[in-house]
N, C-alpha and C positions, 0 to 999 in steps of 0.2 A: 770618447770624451771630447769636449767643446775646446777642453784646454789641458796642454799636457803638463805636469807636474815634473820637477825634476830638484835634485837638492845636491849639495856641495859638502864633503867635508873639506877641512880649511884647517891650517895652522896658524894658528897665532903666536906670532913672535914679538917677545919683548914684555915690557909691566907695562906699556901704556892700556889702560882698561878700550875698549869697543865700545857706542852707543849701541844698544841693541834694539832701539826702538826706530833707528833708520834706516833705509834703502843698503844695501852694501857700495859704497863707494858714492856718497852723497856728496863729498867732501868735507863730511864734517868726523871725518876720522884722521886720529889723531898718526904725525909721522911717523912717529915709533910704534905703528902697528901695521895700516894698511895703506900708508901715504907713500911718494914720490922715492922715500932713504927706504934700501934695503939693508933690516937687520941682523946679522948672522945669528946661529946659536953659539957662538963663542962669545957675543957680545949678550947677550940675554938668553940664559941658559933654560931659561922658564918657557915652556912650549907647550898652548891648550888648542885640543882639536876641537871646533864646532861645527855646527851646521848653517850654512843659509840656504834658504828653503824661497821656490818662487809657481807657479803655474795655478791650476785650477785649485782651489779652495774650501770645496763642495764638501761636506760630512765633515770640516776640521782637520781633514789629512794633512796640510801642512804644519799641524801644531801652535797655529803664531794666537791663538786663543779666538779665534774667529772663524767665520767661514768662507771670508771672500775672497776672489782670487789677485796674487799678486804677480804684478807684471816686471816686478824689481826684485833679484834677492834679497830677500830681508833676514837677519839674523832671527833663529830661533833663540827666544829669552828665557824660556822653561831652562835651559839648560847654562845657565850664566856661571853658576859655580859647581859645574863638572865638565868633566874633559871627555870627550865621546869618541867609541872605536871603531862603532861599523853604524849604517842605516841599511836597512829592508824598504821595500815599496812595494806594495800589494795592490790589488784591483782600487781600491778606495780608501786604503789605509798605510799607515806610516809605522815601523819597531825601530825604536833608536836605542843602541848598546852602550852604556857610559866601560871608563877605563874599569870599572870598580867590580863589574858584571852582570850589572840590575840592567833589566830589559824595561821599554819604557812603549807603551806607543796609545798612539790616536787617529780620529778619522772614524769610519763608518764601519760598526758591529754589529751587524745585521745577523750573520751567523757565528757571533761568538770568536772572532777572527783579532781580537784586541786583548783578548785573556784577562779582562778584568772583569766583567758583570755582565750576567745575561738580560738582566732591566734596563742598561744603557742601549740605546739605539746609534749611540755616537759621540763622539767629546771632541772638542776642540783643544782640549791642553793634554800633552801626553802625561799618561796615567803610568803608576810602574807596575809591571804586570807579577803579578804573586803568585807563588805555586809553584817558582823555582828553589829548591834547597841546593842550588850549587851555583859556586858561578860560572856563569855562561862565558864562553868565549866567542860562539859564533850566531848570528841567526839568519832567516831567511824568512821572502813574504809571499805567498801564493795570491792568487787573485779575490779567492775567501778564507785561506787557510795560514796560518802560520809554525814557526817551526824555533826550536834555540837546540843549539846543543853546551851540554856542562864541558866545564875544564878536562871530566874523568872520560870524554866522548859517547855520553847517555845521550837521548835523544828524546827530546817533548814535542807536543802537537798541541792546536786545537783551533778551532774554526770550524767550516763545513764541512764536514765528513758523507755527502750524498754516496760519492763511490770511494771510500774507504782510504780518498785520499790522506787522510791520517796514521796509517797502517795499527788501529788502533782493535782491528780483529772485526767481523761481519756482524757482531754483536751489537756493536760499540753503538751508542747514540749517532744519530744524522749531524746534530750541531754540540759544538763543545766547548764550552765556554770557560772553560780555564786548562793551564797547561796539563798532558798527561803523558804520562813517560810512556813510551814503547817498549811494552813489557817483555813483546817475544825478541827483541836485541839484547836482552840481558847477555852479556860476557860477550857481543859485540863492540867492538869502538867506532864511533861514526869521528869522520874528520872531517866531511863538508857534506851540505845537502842541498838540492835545489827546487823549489814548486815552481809547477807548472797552473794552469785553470784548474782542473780537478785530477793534476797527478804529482807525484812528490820521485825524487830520484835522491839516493844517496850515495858517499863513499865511505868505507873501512880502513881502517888503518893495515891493512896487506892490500889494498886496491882494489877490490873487489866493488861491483857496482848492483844498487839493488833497485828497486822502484815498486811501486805501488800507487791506489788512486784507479780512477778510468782510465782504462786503455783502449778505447776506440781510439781510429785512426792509428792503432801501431805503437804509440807513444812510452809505451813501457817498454816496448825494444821485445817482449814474449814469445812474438808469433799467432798468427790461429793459430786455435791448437781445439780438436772434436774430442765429446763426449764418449764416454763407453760405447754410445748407443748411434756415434757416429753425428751427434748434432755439434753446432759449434758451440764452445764453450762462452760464460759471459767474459768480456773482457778484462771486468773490473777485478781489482786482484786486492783486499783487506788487510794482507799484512804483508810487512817488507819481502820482496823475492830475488833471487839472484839471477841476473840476465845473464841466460848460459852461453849466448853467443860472446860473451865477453870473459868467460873464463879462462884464465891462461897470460891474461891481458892486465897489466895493473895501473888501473885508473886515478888519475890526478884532481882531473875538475870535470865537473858537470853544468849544466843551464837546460833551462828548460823555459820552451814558448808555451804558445797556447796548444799547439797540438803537437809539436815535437821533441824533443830532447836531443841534447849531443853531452859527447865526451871527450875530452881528452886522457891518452895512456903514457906512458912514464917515456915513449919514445917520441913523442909530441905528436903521433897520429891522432888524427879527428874521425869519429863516429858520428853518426845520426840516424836516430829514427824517430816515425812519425807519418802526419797526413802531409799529401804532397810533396814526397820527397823526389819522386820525380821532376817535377815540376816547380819546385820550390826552396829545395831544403839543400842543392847542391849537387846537384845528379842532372847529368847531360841527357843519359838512356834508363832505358826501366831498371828498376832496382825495389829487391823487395823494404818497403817501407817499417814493415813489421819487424822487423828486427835488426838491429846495428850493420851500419856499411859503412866499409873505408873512404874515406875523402882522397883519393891518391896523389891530387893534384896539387898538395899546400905543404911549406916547409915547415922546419920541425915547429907547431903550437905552443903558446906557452897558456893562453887566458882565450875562452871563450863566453858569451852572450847572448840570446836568444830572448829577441823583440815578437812582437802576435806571430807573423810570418817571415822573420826574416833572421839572422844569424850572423855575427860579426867573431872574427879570432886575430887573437894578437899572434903575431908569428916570434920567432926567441929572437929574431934581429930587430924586435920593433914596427915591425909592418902590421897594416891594417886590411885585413879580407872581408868582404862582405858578400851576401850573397841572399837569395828569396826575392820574396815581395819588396816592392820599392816603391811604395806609394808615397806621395809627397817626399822621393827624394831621398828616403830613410837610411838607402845603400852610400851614401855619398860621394857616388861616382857620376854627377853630375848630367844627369837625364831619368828618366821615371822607368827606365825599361826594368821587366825582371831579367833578374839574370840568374841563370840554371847552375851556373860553374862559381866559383870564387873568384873575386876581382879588387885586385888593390884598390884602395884607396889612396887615390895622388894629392895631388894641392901640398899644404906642408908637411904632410907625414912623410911628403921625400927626403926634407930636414930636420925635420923632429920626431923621431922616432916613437911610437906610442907604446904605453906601460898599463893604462888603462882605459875600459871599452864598457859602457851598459847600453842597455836597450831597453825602449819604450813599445810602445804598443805598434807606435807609426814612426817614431823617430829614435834619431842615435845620440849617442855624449862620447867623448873621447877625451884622454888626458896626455899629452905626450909628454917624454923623459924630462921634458925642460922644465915642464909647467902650466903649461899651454894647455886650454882646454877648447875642443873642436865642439860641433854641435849640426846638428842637420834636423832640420824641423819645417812644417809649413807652416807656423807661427811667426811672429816679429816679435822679438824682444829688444830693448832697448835699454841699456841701464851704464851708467855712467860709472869706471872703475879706472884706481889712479889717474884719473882725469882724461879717459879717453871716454869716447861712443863706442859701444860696439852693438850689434845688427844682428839678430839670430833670426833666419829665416833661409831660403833658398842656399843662403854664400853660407861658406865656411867662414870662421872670425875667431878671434882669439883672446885670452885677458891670461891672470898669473896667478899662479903659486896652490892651485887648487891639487887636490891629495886623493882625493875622489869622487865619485859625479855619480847618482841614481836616477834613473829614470823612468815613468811607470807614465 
């Protein structure tokens, strides 16, 4: 992409209303929200999460009713009177979760990846996506695929299904343009999922990790594995499977890049597999890629990430590891080299400990405990908040009070 997209959840504190039709931090917001006076929630007990939304613009994925790209946060206004809990960020499209459970999104529906109409080619306003009968607590966005799961831990799909990344059975239509439950987890519970390009990874509520989708390059963590007849088998796997090198093992969180995946286990060890794990994914020496390996080298995990080739974890004391490809700096360890092992991240995460981490394609976001939102990108952004400048490009910089960062 020409320009990378990334969005903010944000609290808003206080009754004073937000323009929604300005830049974020324009100056023409009012002090009792996002000016100079910090307001507690003792003093304005009323507290709505939004989004401000800024990069490329192309298919309406930023939602702001247009296509073009913006170089300033700009409030999303679709959403003025609801209070929103999570965002997704897919190859070319946006699912935003309000408090309520209604799944919403926009941007580019090429294969059905927007869950509203196979006639639309794309929307600029997020749409609410129907064909959920429960409410949704969680969701996630693959590069053409997407994903929700219900309150009761069900699990829907729909989007491009080429390699079964939908786990919707080998039957299933190629494209799927509205949500459809994953019939063979019935009296399963999923608690988080994550897509990858064309592969999907999930967890269970006893920890158990499953995955499905293309597995070339390794990415389902399976293994080869030969036919009767001693040929290899196809990679691709059609419905949800259980990655046996992780039984035994109970799984917390998952992320998934373009061609890798990783996990974290209930004792903060990290797994990965995937293409170039050798060479990329956090491994010094040969290691087979095809199926899950220990990270030995990182203290106990709490949150991981996974950008096209590279991978970021939050450690449980706040620290920031990064590791892969580090094109335009992505690692933000302040030079382009890859780096084969995991490597803090310095600059102010030696003072502000980080609590949140996403990844972009080529670039990172970070949120530390205080507030502080980090950023490492080959772009320049520019946008003025509580009356400072700040500089997104090569340098680390900083601004306040943001809750959560996506990046696609």
């Amino acid at each position: 992409m020409s320009m990378m997209m990334m969005m903010m959840m944000m609290m808003r504190r206080g009754c004073v209303r937000v323009s929604t039709s300005n830049a974020l931090g324009n100056g023409k917001l009012g002090l009792g929200s996002w000016g100079r006076r910090w307001i507690s929630s003792e003093e304005h007990p009323r507290r709505k999460r939004f989004a401000a939304l800024w990069g490329n613009g192309d298919y309406g994925r930023l939602g702001l009713g247009g296509v073009e790209s913006q170089w300033r946060p700009v409030f999303c206004s679709a959403f003025d009177n609801q209070s929103l809990r999570d965002i997704a960020c897919g190859g070319a499209h946006t699912l935003f979760l309000t408090e309520t459970g209604c799944v919403y999104a926009t941007g580019l529906n090429d294969f059905g990846q927007l869950g509203i109409s196979d006639d639309k080619s794309y929307t600029t306003d997020p749409l609410e996506v129907s064909g959920l009968p429960k409410e949704i607590i969680k969701i996630s966005a693959g590069y053409h695929h997407s994903c929700a799961i219900t309150v009761d831990g069900e699990l829907y799909m729909w989007g491009k299904n080429s390699n079964g990344q939908l786990g919707l059975g080998k039957r299933a239509s190629k494209v799927v343009s509205a949500p459809s439950k994953v019939e063979c987890l019935i009296g399963v519970t999923i608690k988080t999922a994550a897509l990858g390009c064309e592969h999907s990874i999930a967890v269970t509520d006893k920890g158990e990790a499953l995955s499905w989708g293309g597995g070339g390059s390794g990415r389902l963590g399976h293994g080869h594995e030969s036919s009767i007849l001693g040929f290899l088998r196809s990679t691709s796997e059609y419905t949800p499977r259980l990655i046996k090198k992780l039984e035994g093992v109970k799984v917390r969180s998952v992320a998934a890049g373009m061609l890798h995946s990783v996990c974290i286990d209930e004792n903060g060890s990290v797994f990965v597999f995937g293409e170039r794990a050798v060479e990329k994914l956090g491994f010094g020496e040969a290691n087979n890629a095809t199926t899950p390996s220990l990270i030995s080298n990182l203290p106990f995990s709490e949150e991981v990430a996974c950008g096209g080739y590279h991978t970021c974890v939050i450690t449980s004391g706040g620290e920031l590891y990064t590791w892969g490809s580090n094109e335009n700096g992505c690692l933000g360890i302040g030079c382009t080299d890859v780096t084969h092992l995991p490597e803090r991240v310095q600059g102010p995460f030696l003072k502000y400990p980080v609590c949140k981490v996403s990844c972009g394609w080529k670039h990172t976001a970070a949120i530390s405990g205080k507030g502080y939102f980090e950023t490492k990108t080959q772009l320049e952004i520019v946008f003025n908040f509580r009356g400072s400048i700040f500089s997104f490009s090569q340098h680390t910089n900083k601004c306040f009070i943001f809750n959560s960062c996506y990046c696609k």
